[in-house]
N, C-alpha and C positions, 0 to 999 in steps of 0.2 A: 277487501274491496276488489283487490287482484282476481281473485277466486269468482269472483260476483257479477262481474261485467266481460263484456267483449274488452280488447286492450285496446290503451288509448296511447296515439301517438307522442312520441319529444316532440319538444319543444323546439328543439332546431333539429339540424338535420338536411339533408340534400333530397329528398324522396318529392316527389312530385306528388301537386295537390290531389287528392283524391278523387274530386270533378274530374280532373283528366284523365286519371288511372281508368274511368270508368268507359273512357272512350274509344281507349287504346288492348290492342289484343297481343301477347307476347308471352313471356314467363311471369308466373307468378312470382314477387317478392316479398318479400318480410319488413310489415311497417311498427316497429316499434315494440314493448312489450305485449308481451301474449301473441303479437304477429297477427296483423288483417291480411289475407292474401287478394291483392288485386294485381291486374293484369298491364304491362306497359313497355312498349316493344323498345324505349330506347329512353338513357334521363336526357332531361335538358341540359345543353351542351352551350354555351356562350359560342356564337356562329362569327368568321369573320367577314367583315365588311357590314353592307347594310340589315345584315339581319336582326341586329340587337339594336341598329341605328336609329335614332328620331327620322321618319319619314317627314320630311319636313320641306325637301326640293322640289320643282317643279319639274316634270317628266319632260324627255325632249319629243321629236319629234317619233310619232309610233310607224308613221310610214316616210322615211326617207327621203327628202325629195335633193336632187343635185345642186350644189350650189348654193343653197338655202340662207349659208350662214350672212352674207351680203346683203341679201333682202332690205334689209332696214335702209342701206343706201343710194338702192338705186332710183332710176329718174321715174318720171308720173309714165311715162314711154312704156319704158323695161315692166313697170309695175300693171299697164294697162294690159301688155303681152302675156301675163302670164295666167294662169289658171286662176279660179277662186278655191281653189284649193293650196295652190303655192301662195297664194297672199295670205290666207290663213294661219298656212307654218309663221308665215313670217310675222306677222304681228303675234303670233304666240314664242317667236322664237326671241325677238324685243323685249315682248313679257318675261322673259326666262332670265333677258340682261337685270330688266330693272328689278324683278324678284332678289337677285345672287345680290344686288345693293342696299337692299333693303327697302327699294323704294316699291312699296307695294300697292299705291293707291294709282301708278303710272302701270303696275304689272295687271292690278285688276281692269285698266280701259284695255290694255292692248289683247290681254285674254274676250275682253267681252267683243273687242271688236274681231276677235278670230271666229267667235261662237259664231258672229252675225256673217260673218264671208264664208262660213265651212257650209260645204253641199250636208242637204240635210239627209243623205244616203252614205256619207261616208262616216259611219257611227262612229266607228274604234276609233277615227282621230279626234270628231267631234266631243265624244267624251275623256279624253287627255285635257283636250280645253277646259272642261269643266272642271273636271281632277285639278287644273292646277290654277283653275282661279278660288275654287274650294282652299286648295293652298296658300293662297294671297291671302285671302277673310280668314284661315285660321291663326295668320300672324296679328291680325288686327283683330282680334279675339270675337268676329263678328260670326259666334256659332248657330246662331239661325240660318248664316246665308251659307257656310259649307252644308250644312247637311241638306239644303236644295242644292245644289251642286252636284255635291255628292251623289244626291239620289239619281239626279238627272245623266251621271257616269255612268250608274251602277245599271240602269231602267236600259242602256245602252249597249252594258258589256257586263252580264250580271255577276264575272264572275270575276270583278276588277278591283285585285288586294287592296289595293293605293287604295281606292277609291272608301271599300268598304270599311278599312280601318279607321281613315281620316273621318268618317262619317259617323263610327263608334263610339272615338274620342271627342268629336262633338256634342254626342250622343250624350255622353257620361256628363260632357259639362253641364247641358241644360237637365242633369236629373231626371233622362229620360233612360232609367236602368233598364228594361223588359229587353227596347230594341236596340240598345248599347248592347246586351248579350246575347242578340241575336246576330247583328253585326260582327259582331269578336268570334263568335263561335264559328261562322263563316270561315274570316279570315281564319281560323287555327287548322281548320278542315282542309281548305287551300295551300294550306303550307305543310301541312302532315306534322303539326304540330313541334314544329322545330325551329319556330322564331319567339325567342324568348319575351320580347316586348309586349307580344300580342296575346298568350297565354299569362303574361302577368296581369291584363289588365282582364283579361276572362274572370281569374283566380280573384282581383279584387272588387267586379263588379258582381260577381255571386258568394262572398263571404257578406259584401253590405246587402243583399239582397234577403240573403241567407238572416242574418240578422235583424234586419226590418222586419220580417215574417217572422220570425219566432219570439219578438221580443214582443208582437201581438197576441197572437196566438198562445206563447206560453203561458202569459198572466190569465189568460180565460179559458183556460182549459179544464174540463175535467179531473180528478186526480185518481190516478189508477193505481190500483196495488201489484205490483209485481207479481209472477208467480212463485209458489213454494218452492220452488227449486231453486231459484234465485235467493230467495228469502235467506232461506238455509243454508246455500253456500256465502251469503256475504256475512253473515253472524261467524261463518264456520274459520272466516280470518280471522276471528278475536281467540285470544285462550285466556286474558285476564279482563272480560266484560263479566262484570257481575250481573248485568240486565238480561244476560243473554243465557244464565245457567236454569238450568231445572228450580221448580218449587224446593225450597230447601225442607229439611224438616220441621223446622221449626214455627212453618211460615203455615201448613198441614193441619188441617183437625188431625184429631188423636186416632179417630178411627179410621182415616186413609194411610195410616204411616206405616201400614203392614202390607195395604194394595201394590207392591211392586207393579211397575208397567201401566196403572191406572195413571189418567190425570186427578191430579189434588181435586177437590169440591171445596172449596173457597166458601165460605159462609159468612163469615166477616164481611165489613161493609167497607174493607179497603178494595177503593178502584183499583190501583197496581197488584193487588195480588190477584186479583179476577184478570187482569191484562198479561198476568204472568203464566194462568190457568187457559186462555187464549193462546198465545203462545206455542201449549202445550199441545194444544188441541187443531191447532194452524190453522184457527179463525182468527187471523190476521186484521179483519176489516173491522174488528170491534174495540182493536187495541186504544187507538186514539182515544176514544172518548173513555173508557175506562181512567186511560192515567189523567185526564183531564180532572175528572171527579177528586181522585188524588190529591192530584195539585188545588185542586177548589176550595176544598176540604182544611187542609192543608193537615194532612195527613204526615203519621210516621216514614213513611216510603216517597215523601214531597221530590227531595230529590233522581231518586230510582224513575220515578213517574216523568219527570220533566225530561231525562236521558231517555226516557224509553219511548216516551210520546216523540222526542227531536229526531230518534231514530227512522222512527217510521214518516215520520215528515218526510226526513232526506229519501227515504227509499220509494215514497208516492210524488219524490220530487219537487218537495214544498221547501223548499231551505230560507223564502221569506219568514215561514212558522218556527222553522226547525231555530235558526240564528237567535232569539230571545230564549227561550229552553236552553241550549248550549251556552248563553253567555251568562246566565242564573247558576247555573252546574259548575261551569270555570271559576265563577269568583264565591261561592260559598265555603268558604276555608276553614267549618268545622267539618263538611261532607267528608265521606270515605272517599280515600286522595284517587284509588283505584277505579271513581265517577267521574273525579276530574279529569285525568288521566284521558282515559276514553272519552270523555265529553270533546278535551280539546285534539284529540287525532281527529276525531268525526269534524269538526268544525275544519281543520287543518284542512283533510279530504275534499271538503264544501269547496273551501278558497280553491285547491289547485282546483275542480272542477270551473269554477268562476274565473279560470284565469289569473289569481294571483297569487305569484308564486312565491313572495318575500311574505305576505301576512300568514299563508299554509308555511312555510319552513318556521317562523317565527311561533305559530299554535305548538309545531313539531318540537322544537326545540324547550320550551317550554313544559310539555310531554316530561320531557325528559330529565329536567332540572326537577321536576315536583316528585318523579316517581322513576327514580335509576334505574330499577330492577323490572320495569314492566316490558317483556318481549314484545308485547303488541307493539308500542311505541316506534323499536329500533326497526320492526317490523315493517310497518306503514310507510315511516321515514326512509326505511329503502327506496321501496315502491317510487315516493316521492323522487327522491334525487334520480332513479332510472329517467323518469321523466323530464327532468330537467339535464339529462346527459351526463350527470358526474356520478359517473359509474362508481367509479375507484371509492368513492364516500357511502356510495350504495352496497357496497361489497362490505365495509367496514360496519354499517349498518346491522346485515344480515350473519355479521360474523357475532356481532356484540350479541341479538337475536338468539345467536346459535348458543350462544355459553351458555344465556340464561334458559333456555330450554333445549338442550341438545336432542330431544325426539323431534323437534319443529319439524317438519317431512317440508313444508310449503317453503320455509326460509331458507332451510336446502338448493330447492329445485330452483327458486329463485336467482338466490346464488350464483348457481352456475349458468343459468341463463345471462345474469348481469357479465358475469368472466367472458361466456361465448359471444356476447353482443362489442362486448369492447374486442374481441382477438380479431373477428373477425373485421373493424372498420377500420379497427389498425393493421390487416393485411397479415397478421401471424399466424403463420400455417400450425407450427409448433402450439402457440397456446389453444388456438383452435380445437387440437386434439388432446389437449390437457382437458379445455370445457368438457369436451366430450366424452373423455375417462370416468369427472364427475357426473354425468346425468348417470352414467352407468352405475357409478357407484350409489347413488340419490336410488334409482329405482331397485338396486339388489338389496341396499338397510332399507328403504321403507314400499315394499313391495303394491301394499293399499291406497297410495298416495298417488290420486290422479292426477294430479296437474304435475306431478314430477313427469308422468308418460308424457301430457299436454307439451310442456316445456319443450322436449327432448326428442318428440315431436316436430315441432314448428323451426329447431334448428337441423334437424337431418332432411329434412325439404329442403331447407334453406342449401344444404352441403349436396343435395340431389341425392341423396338417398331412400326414394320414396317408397321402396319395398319394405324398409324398417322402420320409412314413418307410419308407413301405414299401419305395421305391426302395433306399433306405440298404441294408434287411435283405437285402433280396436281393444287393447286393455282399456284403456279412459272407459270405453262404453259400458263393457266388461263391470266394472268395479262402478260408474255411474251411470246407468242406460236410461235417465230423464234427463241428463245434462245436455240441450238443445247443441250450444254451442260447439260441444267437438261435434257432433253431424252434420254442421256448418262446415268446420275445418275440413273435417274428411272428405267431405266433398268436393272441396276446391282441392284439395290433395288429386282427386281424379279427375279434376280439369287439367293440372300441368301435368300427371305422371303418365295419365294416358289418353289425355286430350277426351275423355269416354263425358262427353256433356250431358247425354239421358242419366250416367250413373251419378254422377254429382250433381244434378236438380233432383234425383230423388231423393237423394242423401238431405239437402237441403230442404225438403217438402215434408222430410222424414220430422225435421227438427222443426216445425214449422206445427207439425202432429204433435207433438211431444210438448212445445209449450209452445199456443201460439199467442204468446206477450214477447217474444224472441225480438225484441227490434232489429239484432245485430243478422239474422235468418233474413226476414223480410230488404234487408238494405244490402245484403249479400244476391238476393234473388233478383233484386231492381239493378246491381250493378253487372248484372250476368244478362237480363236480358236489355239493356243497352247496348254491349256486345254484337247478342245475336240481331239487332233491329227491332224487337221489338218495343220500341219509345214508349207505348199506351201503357200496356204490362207493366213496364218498369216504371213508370210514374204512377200507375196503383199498387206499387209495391214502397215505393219511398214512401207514397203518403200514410199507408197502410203503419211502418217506422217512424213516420213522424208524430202519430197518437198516441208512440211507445215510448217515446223519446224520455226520457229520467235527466236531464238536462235542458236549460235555456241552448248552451251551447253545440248540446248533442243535438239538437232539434235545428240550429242553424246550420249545420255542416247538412245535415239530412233535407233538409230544405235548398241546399246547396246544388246537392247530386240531382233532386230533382227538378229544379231550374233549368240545371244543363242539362237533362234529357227534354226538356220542354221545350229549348232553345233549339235542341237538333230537329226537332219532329217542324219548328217552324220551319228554319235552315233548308230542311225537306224541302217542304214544301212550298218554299219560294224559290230556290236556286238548283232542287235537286241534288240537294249535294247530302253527302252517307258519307261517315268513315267508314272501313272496310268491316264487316261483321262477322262473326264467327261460324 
C-alpha cells in the first residue's frame, strides 16, 4: 500500500493543516510517511495575550478623545457643550461599563445610541460602535444581528480583524460555511497567520466543507481504474497474496505450459482464471466482472474471486462493494488461511483509510493470530502503527517482517525510515546518524529497491542535503522511469534546493506525462500555483485531483485545499487582500 500511493499523514503530530501549508511560502518540510513536501514559513506557535484569546470585549475608544472617561456623569450643560462626536464616545464608553457587567441589553441601547450621535463621516469610530454592539448580540446569541453589524464595521473599515472574525464566527453559527471561510481566511491573511484561534476555525470550517462535498460527490461518482503503474506497485507490497501470483501451472492448458513469457489462454469456463489471465495481460477493467461470474457460479476459485474482485473494488475506490467480499473471505474457515490473511489486512487498510484505527489494528492483529508466519501481515501493521505514531511497535513489526523474509528490500527501507522519523522528533543527533548508516546499508544489499532510494531521499532533504537527495531520486527514476510520483518529489526537491520553480513544474508536468491518473502530481501542481497567485490554475488543478481521488477522505482533504484557494480568489477580490506569492 506504502509503495502504491502518495504518503499519508499521522494521526497526531504538530504539522500544520495542509490548507495552510498551501498558503504559506518558506522551506519545505517533511509531512509524515513517505513525506509530502509543502511549503510553511513558520508553525503555529500559542501567542501571548489576546492572540489565542476569545475576542469577546468591546473595543475602546479608536480616536481618543480627553477626558472621556467622566462622560456618563456629567450635567445636560457639559453634555450640550461638547461635540457629537465626544457624546458618542461616551454613550459607547457606558456601553463598554455595562458590557464588562454583563449587562448587555443596557450595553446594546447605549451602543445604538452612539451609532445615532456619530458624524456619519467619521467611519473608523462609527464602525468600533458597530463592532462592539455586534459584541453585545453575540453574547445574547442574536447571530443574525452581529453579522449586520459586523458587515456594517467591515463596509466601513474593510480591513477590521475584530470585526471580520466576529462576523465569521456568526457565520459558522447560522451554517453559512462558504462566507464563514471567506471571513476567516481574511482574518488569517491580516494576521500573517499567527493567531491560533482564527486558523483553527479556517481548519474546521474547510474539513466540514471538505466533507459535505465529498460525502456527495463520492457516492456518485464514476469509478476509475488507476493506472498500471499504480496497479503493479500496490500488489508489488504483497509477497504472500496468492491472488496476485502468475497463472500457476496447473491452472494452464497443456499446451501453453512450454509458452514461457506468453499469457495462459484460459479456455475453461472459470471466471477467475480468465480474471487471472487479465491480470497477466493488464486488462484491468475486465477483472471485476470475471470474478463476479465465479462467485455467481459458485465456482472452484469462489473464494480467489471474491478476494480478487474486493481488490479491485478498494483500488477503483468502491470499499462499499469491496467490505461484503472481504467479510465472506474472513469468516470462510475451510478457505486457504493465506486468503484470509490478505482479505483481513486489505479490510485493515480500508478501516485505517476510513479513519478507524481500533477496527484496522483489530483486522491486523487478527492477521496475525490466524497466520504467524505471513510477512505481508507484520508488514502492513507496520505501516499501520507508523501512522498512528508508535513507531517503537512499528519498528518491531518490520523487524518480525524481516526474520521471516530477510531479502524484504521494502521492510528494510521502511525500517529505517520508521528509526529516522522517531530520532529525529526526539531531537537525537546520534540516532539520526545511526538512521542514516541504515538507508546506506538498505541501498548497498539491495541495490534495485526504489523506495529504499525514495526513503533515503525524503530524509536527507529533510537533514538539507539535497545534492544527495537528489542523487537518490535520480536512481528511483533510473530503476523505475513510469513511477509519476518521485517526479513529483524531485521537483519539490528543486523548489527548496534551488528555489529553480520553471525546473520543478517541469519535473511535475513531467509526471503528470507519465501517468496522468497521478492525483498526488495534480494536488502537488494546485498547491504550487496557490503560491505563485495563480487561484484559477490551482483550483483546476485540485479539481482535476478531486476525480482521482481513491478515497471519501482523500477527496475531502482535496476538496479542502480547493475551498481555500476559492476563498482567497474571493478575499481577492473583495478586500484585495494576497498572501505574499512566490
Amino acid at each position: 500500500m506504502m509503495a502504491a500511493s502518495k504518503p499519508v499523514e499521522p494521526q497526531s503530530g504538530s504539522s500544520l493543516p495542509r490548507w495552510q501549508l498551501a498558503l504559506l511560502i518558506g522551506t519545505p518540510i517533511v509531512l509524515g510517511v513517505g513525506a509530502v513536501y509543502l511549503w510553511n514559513r513558520s508553525k503555529t506557535k500559542d501567542s501571548p495575550g489576546k492572540r489565542n484569546g476569545e475576542r469577546t470585549t468591546p473595543e475602546g475608544s479608536a480616536s481618543p478623545v480627553q477626558g472621556q472617561d467622566g462622560a456618563a456623569n456629567r450635567t445636560s450643560r457639559e453634555l450640550q457643550d461638547m461635540s457629537p462626536l465626544d457624546r458618542a464616545q461616551g454613550a459607547k464608553n457606558k456601553g463598554n461599563k455595562y458590557f464588562k457587567a454583563g449587562k448587555y441589553e443596557q450595553a446594546i441601547q447605549c451602543y445604538t445610541e452612539a451609532i445615532g450621535l456619530c458624524p456619519r463621516d467619521n467611519q473608523t469610530d462609527l464602525s468600533t460602535f458597530y463592532q462592539n454592539r455586534a459584541a453585545a448580540y453575540e453574547q445574547q446569541m442574536m447571530w443574525t444581528e452581529v453579522v449586520q453589524d459586523c458587515t456594517q464595521a467591515v463596509e466601513m473599515n474593510p480591513r477590521y480583524i475584530k470585526a471580520l472574525f466576529r462576523r465569521a464566527k456568526a457565520l459558522e453559527r447560522l451554517d453559512n460555511k462558504k462566507e464563514c471561510l471567506e471571513d476567516v481566511t481574511a482574518v488569517c491573511i491580516l494576521e500573517a497567520f499567527q493567531n491560533q484561534q482564527s486558523m483553527l476555525l479556517a481548519d474546521k470550517v474547510l474539513k466540514l466543507l471538505g466533507k459535505e462535498k465529498a460525502k456527495d460527490k463520492y457516492k456518485n461518482r464514476d469509478p476509475l481504474m488507476p493506472s498500471p503503474q499504480f496497479i503493479k506497485s500496490y500488489f508489488s507490497s504483497f509477497t504472500d497474496d496468492i491472488i496476485s501470483q502468475p497463472l500457476q501451472k496447473g491452472e494452464k492448458k497443456d499446451e501453453d505450459k512450454d509458452n514461457e513469457g506468453e499469457a495462459a489462454e484460459v479456455t475453461e469456463s472459470s471466471g477467475y482464471l480468465k480474471a487471472k489471465q487479465y491480470m497477466e495481460e493488464e486488462n484491468y477493467d475486465k477483472i471485476i466482472s470475471e470474478c463476479t461470474k465465479e462467485v455467481e457460479s459458485g465456482g472452484r476459485y469462489t473464494a480467489e474471486a471474491l478476494l480478487l474482485r474486493a481488490t479491485f473494488y478498494l483500488l477503483i475506490g468502491n470499499a462499499t462493494g469491496a467490505q461484503p467480499d472481504l467479510d465472506r473471505v474472513i469468516n470462510m474457515e475451510d478457505a486457504n488461511i493465506k486468503l484470509r490473511a490478505n482479505a483481513l489486512i486489505k479490510r485493515g487498510s480500508m478501516y485505517m483509510q476510513q479513519q478507524q484505527p481500533m477496527m484496522s489494528t483489530q483486522d491486523f492483529n487478527m492477521a496475525a493470530e490466524i497466520d504467524t508466519r505471513n510477512a505481508d501481515v507484520y508488514h502492513h501493521r507496520g505501516q499501520l502503527k507508523i501512522l498512528l505514531d508508535q513507531v517503537e511497535e512499528a519498528v518491531g513489526d518490520f523487524d518480525e517482517c524481516i526474520l521471516l523474509r530477510p531479502d524484504s528490500a521494502l521492510a528494510q527501507a521502511q525500517k529505517c525510515f520508521a528509526l529516522y522519523r522517531q530520532a529525529y522528533t526526539g531531537n537525537s543527533q546520534s540516532q539520526v546518524q545511526t538512521a542514516m548508516d541504515g538507508f546506506e546499508d538498505v541501498i548497498r544489499r539491495f541495490p534495485k529497491c526504489a523506495e529504499g532510494y525514495a526513503l533515503y531521499a525524503q530524509a536527507l532533504t529533510d537533514q538539507q542535503q539535497f545534492g544527495k537527495a537528489d542523487q537518490m531520486y535520480n536512481k528511483c527514476i533510473d530503476l523505475e522511469p513510469d513511477n509519476a510520483t518521485t517526479y513529483v518529489h524531485k521537483g519539490l526537491l528543486q523548489l527548496q534546493w534551488k528555489q529553480d520553480l520553471d525546473l520543478g513544474l517541469d519535473l511535475i508536468s513531467k509526471a503528470i506525462e507519465i501517468d496522468n491518473k497521478c492525483d498526488f502530481a495534480y494536488e502537488t501542481m494546485g498547491t504550487i500555483e496557490v503560491q505563485r497567485g495563480n487561484l484559477d490554475k490551482a483550483i483546476d488543478m485540485f479539481n482535476k485531483a478531486i476525480n482521482l481521488a481513491k478515497s471519501e477522505m482523500e477527496m475531502a482533504h482535496l476538496y479542502s485545499l480547493c475551498d481555500a484557494a476559492y476563498a482567497q480568489t474571493e478575499v481577492a477580490r473583495k478586500y484585495g487582500l494576497k498572501p505574499p506569492t512566490l
